[in-house]
C-alpha positions as a Markdown table, in Angstrom:
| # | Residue | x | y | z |
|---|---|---|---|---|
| 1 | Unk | 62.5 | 103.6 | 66.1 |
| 2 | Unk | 63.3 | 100.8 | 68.7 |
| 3 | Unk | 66.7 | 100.3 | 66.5 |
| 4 | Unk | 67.8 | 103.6 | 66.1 |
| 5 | Unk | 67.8 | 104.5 | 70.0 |
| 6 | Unk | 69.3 | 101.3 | 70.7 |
| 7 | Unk | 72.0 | 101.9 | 67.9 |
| 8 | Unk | 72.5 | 105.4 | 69.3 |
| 9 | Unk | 73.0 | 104.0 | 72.6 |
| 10 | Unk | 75.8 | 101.2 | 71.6 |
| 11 | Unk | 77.6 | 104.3 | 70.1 |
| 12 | Unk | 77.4 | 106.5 | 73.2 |
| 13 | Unk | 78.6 | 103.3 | 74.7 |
| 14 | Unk | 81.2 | 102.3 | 72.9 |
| 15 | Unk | 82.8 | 106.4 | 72.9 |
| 16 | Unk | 82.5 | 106.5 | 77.0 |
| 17 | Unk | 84.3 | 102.8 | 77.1 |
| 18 | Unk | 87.3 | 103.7 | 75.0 |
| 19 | Unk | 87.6 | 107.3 | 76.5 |
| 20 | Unk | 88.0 | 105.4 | 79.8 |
| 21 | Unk | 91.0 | 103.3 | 78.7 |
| 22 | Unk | 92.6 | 106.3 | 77.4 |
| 23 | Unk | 93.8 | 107.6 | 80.8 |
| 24 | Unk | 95.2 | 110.7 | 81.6 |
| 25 | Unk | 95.2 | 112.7 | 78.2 |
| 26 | Unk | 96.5 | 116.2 | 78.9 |
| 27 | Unk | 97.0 | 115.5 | 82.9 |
| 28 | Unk | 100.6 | 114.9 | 84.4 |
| 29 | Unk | 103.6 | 114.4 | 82.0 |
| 30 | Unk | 105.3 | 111.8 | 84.9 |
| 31 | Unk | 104.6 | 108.4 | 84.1 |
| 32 | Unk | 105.6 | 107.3 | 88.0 |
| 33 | Unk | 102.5 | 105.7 | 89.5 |
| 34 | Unk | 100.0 | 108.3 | 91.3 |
| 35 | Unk | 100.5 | 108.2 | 95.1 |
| 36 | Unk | 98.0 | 109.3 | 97.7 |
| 37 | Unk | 98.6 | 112.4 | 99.9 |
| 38 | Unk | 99.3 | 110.3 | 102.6 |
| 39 | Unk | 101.9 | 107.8 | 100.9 |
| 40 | Unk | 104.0 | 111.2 | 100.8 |
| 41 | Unk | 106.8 | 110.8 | 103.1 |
| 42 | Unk | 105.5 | 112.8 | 106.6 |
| 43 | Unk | 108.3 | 115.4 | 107.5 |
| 44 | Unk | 107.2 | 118.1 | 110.1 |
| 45 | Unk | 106.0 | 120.8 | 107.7 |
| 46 | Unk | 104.1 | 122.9 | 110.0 |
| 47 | Unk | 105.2 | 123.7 | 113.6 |
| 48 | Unk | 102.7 | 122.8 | 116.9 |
| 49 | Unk | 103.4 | 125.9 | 118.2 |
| 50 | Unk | 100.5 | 127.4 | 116.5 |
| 51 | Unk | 98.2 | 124.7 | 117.9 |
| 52 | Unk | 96.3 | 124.1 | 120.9 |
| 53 | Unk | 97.1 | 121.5 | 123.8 |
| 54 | Unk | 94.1 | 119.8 | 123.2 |
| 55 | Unk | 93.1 | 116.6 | 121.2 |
| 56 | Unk | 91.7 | 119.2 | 118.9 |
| 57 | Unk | 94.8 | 120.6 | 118.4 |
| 58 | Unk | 97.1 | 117.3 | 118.0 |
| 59 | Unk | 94.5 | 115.8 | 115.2 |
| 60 | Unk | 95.3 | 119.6 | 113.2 |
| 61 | Unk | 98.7 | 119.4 | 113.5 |
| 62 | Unk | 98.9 | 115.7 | 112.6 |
| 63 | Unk | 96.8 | 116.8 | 109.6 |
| 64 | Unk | 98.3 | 119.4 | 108.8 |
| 65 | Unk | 101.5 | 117.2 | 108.4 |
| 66 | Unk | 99.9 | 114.4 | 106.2 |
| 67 | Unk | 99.7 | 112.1 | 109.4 |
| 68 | Unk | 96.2 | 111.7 | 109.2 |
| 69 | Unk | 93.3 | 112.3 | 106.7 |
| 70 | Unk | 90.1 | 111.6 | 106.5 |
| 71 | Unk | 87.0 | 112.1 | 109.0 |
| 72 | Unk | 87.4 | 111.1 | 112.8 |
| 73 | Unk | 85.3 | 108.7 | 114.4 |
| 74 | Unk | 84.6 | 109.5 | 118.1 |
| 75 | Unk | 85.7 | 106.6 | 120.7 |
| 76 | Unk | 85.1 | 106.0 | 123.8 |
| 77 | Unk | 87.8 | 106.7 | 125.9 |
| 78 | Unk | 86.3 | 105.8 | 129.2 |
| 79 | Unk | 87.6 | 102.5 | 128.7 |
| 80 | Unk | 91.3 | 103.7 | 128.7 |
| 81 | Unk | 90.5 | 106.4 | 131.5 |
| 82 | Unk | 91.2 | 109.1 | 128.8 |
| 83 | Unk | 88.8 | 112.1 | 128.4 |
| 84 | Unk | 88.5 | 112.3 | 125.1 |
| 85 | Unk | 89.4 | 109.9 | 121.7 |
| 86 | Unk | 89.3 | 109.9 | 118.0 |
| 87 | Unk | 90.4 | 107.5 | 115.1 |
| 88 | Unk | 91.1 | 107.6 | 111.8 |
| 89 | Unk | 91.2 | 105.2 | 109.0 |
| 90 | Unk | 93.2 | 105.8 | 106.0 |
| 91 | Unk | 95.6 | 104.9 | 103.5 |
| 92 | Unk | 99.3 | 104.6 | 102.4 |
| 93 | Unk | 101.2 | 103.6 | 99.1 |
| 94 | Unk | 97.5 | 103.5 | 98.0 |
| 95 | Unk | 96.3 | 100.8 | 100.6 |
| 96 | Unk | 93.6 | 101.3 | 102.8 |
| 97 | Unk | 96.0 | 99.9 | 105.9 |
| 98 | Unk | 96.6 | 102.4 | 108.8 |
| 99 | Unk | 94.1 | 102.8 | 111.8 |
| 100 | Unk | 94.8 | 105.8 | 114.2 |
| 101 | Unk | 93.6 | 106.3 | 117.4 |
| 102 | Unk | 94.7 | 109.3 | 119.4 |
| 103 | Unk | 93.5 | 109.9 | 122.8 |
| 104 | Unk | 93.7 | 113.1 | 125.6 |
| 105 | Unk | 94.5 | 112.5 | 129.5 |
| 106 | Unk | 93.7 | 115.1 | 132.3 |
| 107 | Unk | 97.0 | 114.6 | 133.5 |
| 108 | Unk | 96.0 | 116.5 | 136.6 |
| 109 | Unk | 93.2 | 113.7 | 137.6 |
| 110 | Unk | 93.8 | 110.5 | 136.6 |
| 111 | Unk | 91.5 | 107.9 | 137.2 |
| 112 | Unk | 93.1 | 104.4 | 138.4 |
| 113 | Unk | 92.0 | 102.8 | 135.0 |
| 114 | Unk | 94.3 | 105.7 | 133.3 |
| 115 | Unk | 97.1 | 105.4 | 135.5 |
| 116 | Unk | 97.4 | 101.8 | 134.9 |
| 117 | Unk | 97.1 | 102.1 | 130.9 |
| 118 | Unk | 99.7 | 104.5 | 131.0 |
| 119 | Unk | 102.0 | 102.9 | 133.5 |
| 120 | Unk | 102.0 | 100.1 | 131.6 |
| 121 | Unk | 102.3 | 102.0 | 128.4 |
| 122 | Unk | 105.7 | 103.8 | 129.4 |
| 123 | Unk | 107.3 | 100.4 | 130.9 |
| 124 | Unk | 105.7 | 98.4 | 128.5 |
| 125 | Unk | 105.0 | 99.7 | 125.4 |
| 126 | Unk | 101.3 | 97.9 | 125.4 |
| 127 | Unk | 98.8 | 97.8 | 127.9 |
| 128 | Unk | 95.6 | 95.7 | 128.0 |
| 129 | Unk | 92.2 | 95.8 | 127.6 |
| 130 | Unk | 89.4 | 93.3 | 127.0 |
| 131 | Unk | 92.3 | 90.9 | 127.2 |
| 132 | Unk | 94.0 | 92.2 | 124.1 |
| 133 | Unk | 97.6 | 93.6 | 124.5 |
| 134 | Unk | 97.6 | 96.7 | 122.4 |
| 135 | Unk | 100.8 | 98.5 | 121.3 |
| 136 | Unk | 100.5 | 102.2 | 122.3 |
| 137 | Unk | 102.9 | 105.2 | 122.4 |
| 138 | Unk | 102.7 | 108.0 | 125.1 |
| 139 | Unk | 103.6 | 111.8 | 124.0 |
| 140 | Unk | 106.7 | 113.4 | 125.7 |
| 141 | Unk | 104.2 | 115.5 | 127.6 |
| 142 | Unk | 102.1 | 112.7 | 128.7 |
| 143 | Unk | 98.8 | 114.3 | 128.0 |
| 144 | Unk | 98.4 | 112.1 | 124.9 |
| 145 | Unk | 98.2 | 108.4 | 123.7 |
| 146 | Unk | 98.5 | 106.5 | 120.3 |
| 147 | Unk | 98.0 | 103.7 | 118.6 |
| 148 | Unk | 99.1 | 102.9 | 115.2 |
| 149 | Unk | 98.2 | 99.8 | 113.0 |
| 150 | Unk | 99.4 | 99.2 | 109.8 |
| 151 | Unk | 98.3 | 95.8 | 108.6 |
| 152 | Unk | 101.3 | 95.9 | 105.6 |
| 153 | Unk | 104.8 | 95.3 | 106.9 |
| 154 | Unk | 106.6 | 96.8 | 103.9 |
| 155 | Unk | 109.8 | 99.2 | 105.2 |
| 156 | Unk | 108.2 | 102.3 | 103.5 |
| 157 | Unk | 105.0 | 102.2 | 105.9 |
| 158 | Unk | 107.5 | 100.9 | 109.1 |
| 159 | Unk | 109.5 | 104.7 | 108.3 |
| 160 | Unk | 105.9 | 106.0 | 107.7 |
| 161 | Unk | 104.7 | 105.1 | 111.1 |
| 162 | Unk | 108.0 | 106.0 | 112.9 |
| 163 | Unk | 108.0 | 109.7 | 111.4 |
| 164 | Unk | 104.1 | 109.6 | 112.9 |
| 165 | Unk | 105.3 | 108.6 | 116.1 |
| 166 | Unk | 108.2 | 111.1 | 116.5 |
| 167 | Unk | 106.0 | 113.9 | 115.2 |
| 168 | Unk | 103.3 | 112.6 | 117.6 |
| 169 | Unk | 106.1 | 112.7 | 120.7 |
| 170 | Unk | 107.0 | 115.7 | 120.4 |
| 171 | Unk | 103.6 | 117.6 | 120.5 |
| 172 | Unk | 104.0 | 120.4 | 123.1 |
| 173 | Unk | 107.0 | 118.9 | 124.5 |
């Protein structure tokens, strides 16, 4: 009896195995590699107007334009005198290698600690914290910081990140 389940088992075995390595019977007729949502090239599909002025708002429209995915993580803004922060981890050209963090200033009370980060943001393009100099850009508004990392270098994530960062800009202008 032993035999026979084990023999029955091999078979089942064997039938999932080499229906794995048949790929994608039936499924697209394109035989270009698959591509995640995000490795999509990010044009400004849908227009802020419909979106709040608030951090809430930015992350939908970002998403909404294929700029970010995924689940935030709350930060802690405090440290950058922002009110509020969120990241995001995700992928493009199939690589887990972007990290963004978006941040929202009450531009109508900033605390010292904000004014310097974002003083030194628009002269410098960085500003620092726990001595680490960290790249950052500032929205045309003013209201709202980012920083983008992309550990590949390869052109198509460099025009990635820029269309990010001109969408990002020009979020309630």
């Amino acid at each position: 009896m032993k035999k026979i389940i084990i023999l029955a088992l091999a078979i089942v075995m064997a039938g999932t195995m080499a229906a794995c390595g048949m790929g994608d019977v039936g499924g697209a007729t394109s035989s270009a590699p698959a591509q995640s949502v995000a490795s999509v090239p990010t044009v400004s599909k849908v227009d802020a107007q419909g979106m709040d002025d608030t951090l809430a708002g930015l992350e939908k429209y970002l998403a909404a334009n294929s700029a970010i995915s995924g689940d935030a993580t709350e930060m802690d803004a405090t440290f950058i005198g922002a009110k509020s922060g969120a990241k995001y981890q995700g992928d493009f050209n199939g690589k887990n290698t972007v990290t963004v963090e978006l941040y929202e200033y009450d531009t109508k009370s900033l605390n010292e600690k904000a004014q310097t980060v974002l003083n030194d943001v628009k002269s410098k393009g960085t500003f620092t914290i726990m001595s680490q100099t960290v790249p950052a850009v500032i929205s045309d508004n003013g209201k709202y910081l980012m920083i983008y990392k992309d550990t590949s270098s390869a052109d198509q994530n460099k025009a990635h990140q820029a269309d990010v960062t001109k969408m990002f800009k020009e979020f309630k202008k």
